[in-house]
LUMLO-342347 format. One record per residue (C-alpha): residue in one letter; y, z, x. Coordinates in steps of 0.02 Angstrom, whole numbers, padded with zeros to 5 digits, always signed. Each point is the difference from the previous one (the first is absolute). Layout:
BEGIN
aYZX
...
This chain:
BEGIN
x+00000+00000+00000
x+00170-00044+00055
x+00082+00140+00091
x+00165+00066-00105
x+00160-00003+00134
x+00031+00143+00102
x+00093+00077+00134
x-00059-00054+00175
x-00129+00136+00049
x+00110+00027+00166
x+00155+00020+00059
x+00067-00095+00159
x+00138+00119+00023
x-00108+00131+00023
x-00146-00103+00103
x+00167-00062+00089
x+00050+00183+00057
x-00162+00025+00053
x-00017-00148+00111
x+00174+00055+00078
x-00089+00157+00035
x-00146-00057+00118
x-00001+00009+00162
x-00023-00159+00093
x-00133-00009+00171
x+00082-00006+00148
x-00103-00112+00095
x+00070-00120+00088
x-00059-00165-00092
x-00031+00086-00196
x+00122+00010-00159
x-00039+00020-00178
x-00014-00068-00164
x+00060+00070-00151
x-00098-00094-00184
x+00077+00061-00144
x-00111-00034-00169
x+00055+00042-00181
x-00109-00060-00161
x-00021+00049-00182
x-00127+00152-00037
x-00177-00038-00007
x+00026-00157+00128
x-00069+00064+00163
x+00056-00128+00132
x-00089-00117+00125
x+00124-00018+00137
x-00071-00066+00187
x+00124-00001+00154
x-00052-00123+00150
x+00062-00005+00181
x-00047-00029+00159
x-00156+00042+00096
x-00096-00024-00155
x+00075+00142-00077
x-00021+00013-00192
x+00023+00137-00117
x-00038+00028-00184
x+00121+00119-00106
x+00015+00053-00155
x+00167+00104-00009
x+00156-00008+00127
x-00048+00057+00152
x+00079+00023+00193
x-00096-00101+00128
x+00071+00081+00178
x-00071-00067+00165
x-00013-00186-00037
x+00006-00109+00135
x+00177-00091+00019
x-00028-00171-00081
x-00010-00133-00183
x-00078+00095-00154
x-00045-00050-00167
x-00013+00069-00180
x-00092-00066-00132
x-00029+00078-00174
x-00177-00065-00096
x+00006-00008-00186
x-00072+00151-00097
x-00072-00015-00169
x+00007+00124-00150
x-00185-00023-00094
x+00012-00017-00169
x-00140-00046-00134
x+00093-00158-00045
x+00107-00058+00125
x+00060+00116+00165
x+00171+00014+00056
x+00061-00082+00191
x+00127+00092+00114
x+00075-00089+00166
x+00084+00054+00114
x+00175-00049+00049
x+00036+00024+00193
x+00148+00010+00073
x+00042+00005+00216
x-00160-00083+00052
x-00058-00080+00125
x+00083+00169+00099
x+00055-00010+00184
x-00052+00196+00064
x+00097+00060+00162
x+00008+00153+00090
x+00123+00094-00107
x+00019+00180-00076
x+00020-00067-00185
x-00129-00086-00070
x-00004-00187-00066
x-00011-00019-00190
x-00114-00110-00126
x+00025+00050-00179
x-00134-00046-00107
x+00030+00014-00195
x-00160-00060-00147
x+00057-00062-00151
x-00081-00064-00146
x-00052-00204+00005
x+00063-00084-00145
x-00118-00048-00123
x-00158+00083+00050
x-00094+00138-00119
x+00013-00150-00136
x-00061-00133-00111
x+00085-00152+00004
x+00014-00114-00153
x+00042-00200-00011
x+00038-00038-00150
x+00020-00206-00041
x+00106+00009-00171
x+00175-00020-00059
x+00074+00101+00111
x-00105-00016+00184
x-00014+00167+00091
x-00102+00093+00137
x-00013+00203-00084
x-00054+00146+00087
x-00107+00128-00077
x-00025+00151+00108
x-00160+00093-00005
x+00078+00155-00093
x+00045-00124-00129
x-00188-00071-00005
x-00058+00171-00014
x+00042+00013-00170
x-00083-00073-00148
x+00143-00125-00055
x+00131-00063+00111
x+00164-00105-00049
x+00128-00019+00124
x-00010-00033+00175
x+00091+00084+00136
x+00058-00147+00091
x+00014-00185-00052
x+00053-00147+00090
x+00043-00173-00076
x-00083-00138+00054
x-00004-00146-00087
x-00170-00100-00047
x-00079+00107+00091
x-00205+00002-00001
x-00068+00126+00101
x+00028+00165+00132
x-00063+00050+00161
x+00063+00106+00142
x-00017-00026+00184
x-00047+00117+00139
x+00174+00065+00017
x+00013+00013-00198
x+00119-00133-00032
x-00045-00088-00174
x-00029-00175+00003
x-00008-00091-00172
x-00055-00196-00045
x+00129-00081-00117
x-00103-00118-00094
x+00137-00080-00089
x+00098-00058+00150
x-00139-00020+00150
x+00061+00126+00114
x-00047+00174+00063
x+00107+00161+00016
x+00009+00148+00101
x+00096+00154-00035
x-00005+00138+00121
x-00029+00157-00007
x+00153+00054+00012
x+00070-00101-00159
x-00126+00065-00121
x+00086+00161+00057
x+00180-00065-00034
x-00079-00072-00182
x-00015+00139-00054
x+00138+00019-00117
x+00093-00142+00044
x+00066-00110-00119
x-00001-00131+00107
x-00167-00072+00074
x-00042-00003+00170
x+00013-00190+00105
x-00171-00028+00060
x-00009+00026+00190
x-00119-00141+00031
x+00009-00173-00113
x-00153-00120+00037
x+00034-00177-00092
x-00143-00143-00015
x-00004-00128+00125
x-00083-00161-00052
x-00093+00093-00145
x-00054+00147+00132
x+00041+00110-00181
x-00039-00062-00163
x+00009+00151-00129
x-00066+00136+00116
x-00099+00119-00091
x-00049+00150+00104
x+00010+00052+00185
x-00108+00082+00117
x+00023+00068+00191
x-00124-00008+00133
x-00050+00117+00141
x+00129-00091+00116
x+00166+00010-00122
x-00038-00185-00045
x+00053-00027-00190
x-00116-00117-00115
x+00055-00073-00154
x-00084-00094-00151
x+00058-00127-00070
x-00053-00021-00186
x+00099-00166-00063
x-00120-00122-00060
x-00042-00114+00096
x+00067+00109+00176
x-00177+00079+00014
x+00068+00071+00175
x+00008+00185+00078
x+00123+00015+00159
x+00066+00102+00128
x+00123+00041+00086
x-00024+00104+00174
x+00096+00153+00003
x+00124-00077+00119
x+00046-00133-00135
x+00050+00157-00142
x+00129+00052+00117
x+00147-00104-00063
x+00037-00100-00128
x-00035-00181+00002
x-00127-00129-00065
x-00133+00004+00151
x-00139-00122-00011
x-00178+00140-00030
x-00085+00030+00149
x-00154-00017-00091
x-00037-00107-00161
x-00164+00026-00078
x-00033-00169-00134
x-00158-00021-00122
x-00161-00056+00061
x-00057-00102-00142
x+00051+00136-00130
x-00024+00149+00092
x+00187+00051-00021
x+00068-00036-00189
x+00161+00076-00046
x-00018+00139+00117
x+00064+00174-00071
x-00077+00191+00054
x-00016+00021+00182
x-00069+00144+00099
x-00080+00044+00179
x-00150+00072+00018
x-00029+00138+00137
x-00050-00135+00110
x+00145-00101-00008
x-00052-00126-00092
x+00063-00077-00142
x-00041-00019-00181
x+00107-00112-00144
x-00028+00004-00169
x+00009-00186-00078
x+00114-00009-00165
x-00066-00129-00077
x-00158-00145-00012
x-00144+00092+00038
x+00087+00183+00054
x-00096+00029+00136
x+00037+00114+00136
x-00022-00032+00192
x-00008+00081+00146
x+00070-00092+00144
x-00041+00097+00170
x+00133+00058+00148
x-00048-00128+00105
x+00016-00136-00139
x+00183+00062-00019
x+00057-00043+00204
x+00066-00165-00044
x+00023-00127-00134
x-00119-00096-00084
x-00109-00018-00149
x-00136+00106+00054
x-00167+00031-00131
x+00004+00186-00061
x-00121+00106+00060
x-00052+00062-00160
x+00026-00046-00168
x-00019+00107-00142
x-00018-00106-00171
x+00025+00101-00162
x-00110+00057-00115
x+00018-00062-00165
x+00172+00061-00060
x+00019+00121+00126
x+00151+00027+00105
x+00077-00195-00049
x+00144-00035+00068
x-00007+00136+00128
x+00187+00041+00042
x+00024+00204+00070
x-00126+00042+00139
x-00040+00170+00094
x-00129+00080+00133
x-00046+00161-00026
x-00049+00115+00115
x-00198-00047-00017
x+00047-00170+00043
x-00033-00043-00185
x+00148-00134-00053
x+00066+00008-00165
x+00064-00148-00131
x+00116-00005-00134
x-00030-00124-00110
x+00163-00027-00122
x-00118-00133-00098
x-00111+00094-00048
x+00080+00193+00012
x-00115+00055+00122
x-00019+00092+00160
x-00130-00021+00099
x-00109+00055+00187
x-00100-00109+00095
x-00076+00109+00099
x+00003+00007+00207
x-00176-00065-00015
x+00031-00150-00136
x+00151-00060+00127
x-00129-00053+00148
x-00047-00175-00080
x+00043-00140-00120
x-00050+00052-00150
x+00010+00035-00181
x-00028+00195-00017
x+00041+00099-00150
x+00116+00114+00025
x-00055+00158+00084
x+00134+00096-00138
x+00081-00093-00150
x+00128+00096-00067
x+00077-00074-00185
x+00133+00046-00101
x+00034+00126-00138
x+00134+00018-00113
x+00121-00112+00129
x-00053+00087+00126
x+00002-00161+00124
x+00108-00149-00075
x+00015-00111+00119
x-00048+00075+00132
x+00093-00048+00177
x+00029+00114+00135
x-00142+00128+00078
x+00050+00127+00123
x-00109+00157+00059
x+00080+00172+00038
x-00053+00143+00108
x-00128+00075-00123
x-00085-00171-00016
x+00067-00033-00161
x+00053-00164-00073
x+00155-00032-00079
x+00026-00176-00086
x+00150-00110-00080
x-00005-00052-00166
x+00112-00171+00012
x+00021-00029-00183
x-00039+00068-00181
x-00025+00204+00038
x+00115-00027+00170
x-00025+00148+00105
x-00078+00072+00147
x-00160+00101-00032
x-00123+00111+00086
x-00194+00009+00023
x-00043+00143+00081
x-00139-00020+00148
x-00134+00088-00124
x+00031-00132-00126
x-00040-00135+00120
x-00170+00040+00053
x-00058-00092-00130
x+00020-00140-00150
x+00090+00048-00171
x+00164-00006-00079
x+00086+00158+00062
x+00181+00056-00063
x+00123+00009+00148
x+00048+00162+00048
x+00177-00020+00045
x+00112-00143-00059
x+00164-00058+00024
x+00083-00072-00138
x+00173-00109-00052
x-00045-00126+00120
x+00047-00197-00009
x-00126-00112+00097
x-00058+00126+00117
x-00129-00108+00114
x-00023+00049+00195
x+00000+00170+00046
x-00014+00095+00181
x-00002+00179+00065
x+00099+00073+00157
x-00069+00011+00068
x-00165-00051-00025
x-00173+00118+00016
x-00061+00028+00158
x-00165-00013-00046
x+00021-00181-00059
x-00032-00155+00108
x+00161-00096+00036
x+00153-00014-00132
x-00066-00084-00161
C-alpha cells in the first residue's frame, strides 16, 4: 500500500552537527567523507559509496567514514520497494555532491542522499479508448476496496490503446488512432496529478513508411528494447525499437520488423514475454491463433515461422486480444468475442497445437463484457477490462482461478468509458517479463 506523506525520518541539521563534530585521522594521506541520508518512515535505505582501492561500503543511515584514502568516490542509492498485496510502492534516491573528491582535511566532504516516492508506482493503470482518451491511475488502497470510481491521477492522451511502464517507470502508451507511441515520465504522472492541464509526452515515436499502423499494445524486453503490434488490417506486423531509438522523439525506421509467415501473424494484438524471453502474440482476427516466436527469432527482421502455434478450440479464446504470464508460466487470454478468459497452461505452450484450455473462465451477470486488458498483481490475482457494455475493471481472486466456472469478480471498478489495456507499477516480481 502506498505510503501516506511524512516528515523525513532524519534531520540533516542534526546529522550535519554531528559530522562537524568528528574528528578527522591525521595521517598523512587520509580525509573523510561525510553521506547524509533522509527518507520517509518505513523506507530503510540502500545506499553504497565506492572509491579507490576497491573500497565499497553499504549503508543504511548517514554515517561518518574517517580514514579514507585521499582520492574520487562515488554514491549511488538502489531502489527500495514497499510490498504490497497488489502492487508495492518504489523509493529512489536523489543524490546530491557525487562523484566526491576526498583530501586531507579536518571537515569532512558531504553527499546528501534524500528517497522519495517514484511517481506512479503502488498502482493500477487504466487506458481507456472512448470519448474522452485517458491513462487513470488506481492505487492499490483504492483496489482494496470492493467498488472503486475515481482515479487518483489521469492523464489525457488521445486515441490511446494501451499502457506499459519501463524499467525506470516511465509510461509508454500506443495511440492507435494516430500511429505513434508516447512516453510520459515518471516525473509527469507526478505533476498530473491535479493538473488541469495534461502533461506533453516526453518521447513522440511517429510511423515511418507504415513502421505503425494502429498500434495496439506494447511490450519491453530484458534489454529496454520496446515491441509494438500493429493491429490494422492488412499491417499484420510487430516492431521494435531498441532502447536507444525511445530516447527522443522522431520517426526512426524499427530495428526489428517481424512480418507474417503465410498467416502466422494476422492483425496482431496481446503481446507478452515469457520468462525466457521469448515472445508470444495473440492474432486478432482469421484464425486467432497465438504464436510463440523465440529470442533468437526476434535478432533481426524477417518473416520467420513461429515456433509454436496454438489453434483454438472451438469458440474458445477467438479473437484473442489481452494476454498475461502468470507466475506458473501458465499464459492467460481474453477473448472480447466470446467474454472469456482463459490459461493455456506452461505445458499446452510447448507445441503447435489445439489444447483446451487448461481453465475457462465465462461470464456471469456482466461480469466480463468485452473483455481486453489482463494484468496479474502481487497475490497472483487477475484483474481484467471490460471494454464495452458493463465497462469496468474487475477482479478474480487467485482461488477463483484454479479452475473453470463463472466466478463474480471480487473487486470492480466502475464509471468507466472504453477501459481496454491495463498495467501495474510496477509489475509482480514473481512474473516473467512485463506483459
Amino acid at each position: 500500500m502506498r505510503l501516506p506523506a511524512r516528515p523525513l525520518c532524519l534531520a540533516l541539521s542534526i546529522a550535519a552537527a554531528a559530522v562537524a563534530a568528528c574528528s578527522v585521522p591525521t595521517g598523512p594521506h587520509s580525509g573523510a567523507l561525510a553521506v547524509l541520508i533522509s527518507a520517509p518512515n518505513g523506507v530503510v535505505p540502500a545506499v553504497s559509496v565506492h572509491g579507490p582501492g576497491g573500497f565499497t561500503k553499504s549503508l543504511t543511515a548517514s554515517a561518518t567514514l574517517p580514514g579514507l584514502a585521499t582520492g574520487t568516490y562515488t554514491v549511488t542509492a538502489a531502489p527500495v520497494t514497499i510490498a504490497d498485496s497488489i502492487a508495492g510502492s518504489i523509493f529512489v534516491g536523489t543524490i546530491s555532491g557525487t562523484p566526491v573528491s576526498v583530501v586531507r582535511s579536518k571537515t569532512p566532504d558531504t553527499v546528501v542522499v534524500s528517497y522519495g516516492l517514484r511517481p506512479g508506482t503502488g498502482a493500477l493503470w487504466v487506458a481507456t479508448f472512448g470519448g474522452f482518451s485517458s491513462i487513470a491511475e488506481y492505487l492499490s488502497e483504492q483496489l482494496g476496496k470492493q467498488q472503486t470510481d475515481l482515479p487518483a491521477t489521469s492523464v489525457a492522451a488521445q486515441g490511446v490503446f494501451g499502457a506499459t511502464f519501463d524499467a525506470a517507470g516511465n509510461l509508454w502508451v500506443p495511440l492507435f488512432t494516430s500511429n505513434a507511441v508516447e512516453e510520459f515520465t515518471a516525473a509527469q504522472l507526478s505533476a498530473a496529478n491535479g493538473s488541469s492541464t495534461p502533461p506533453s509526452p516526453a518521447v513522440t515515436l511517429i510511423a515511418n513508411a507504415g513502421s505503425l499502423n494502429s498500434p495496439a499494445a506494447l511490450a519491453f524486453d530484458a534489454n529496454g528494447n520496446l515491441w509494438v503490434t500493429n493491429v490494422a488490417m492488412g499491417a499484420n506486423t510487430v516492431v521494435e525499437y531498441s532502447a536507444s531509438q525511445i530516447l527522443t522523439d522522431g520517426s526512426p525506421i524499427p530495428a526489428v520488423t517481424i512480418g507474417s509467415a503465410s498467416g502466422s501473424l494476422n492483425q496482431p494484438f496481446g503481446i507478452a514475454f515469457d520468462a525466457g524471453g521469448n515472445l508470444w502474440i495473440g492474432n486478432d482476427d482469421g484464425q486467432s491463433t497465438v504464436v510463440e516466436f523465440t529470442a533468437s527469432q526476434l535478432a533481426q527482421s524477417g518473416t520467420p515461422v513461429p515456433v509454436v502455434t496454438i489453434t483454438p478450440a472451438p469458440a474458445v479464446f477467438l479473437e484473442p486480444q489481452g494476454m498475461a504470464f502468470d507466475s506458473h508460466g501458465g499464459l492467460w487470454i481474453a477473448s472480447g468475442f466470446t467474454n472469456t478468459i482463459v490459461e493455456l497452461s506452461a505445458s499446452q505452450l510447448t507445441t503447435t497445437s489445439a489444447p483446451d484450455p487448461a481453465v475457462f473462465l465465462t461470464a456471469s451477470s456482466g461480469s466480463l463484457d468485452d473483455p481486453a486488458g489482463v494484468a496479474f498483481d502481487n497475490s497472483g490475482d487477475l484483474w481484467v477490462s471490460n471494454f464495452q457494455g458493463n465497462a469496468s475493471i474487475v477482479e478474480f481472486s487467485k482461488g477463483q482461478l484454479a479452475s473453470s466456472g463463472h466466478p463474480q469478480p471480487t473487486v470492480r471498478v466502475s464509471s468507466l468509458n472504453g477501459p481496454i489495456g491495463i498495467a501495474f507499477n510496477p509489475h509482480a516480481a514473481s512474473l516473467p517479463l512485463k506483459p
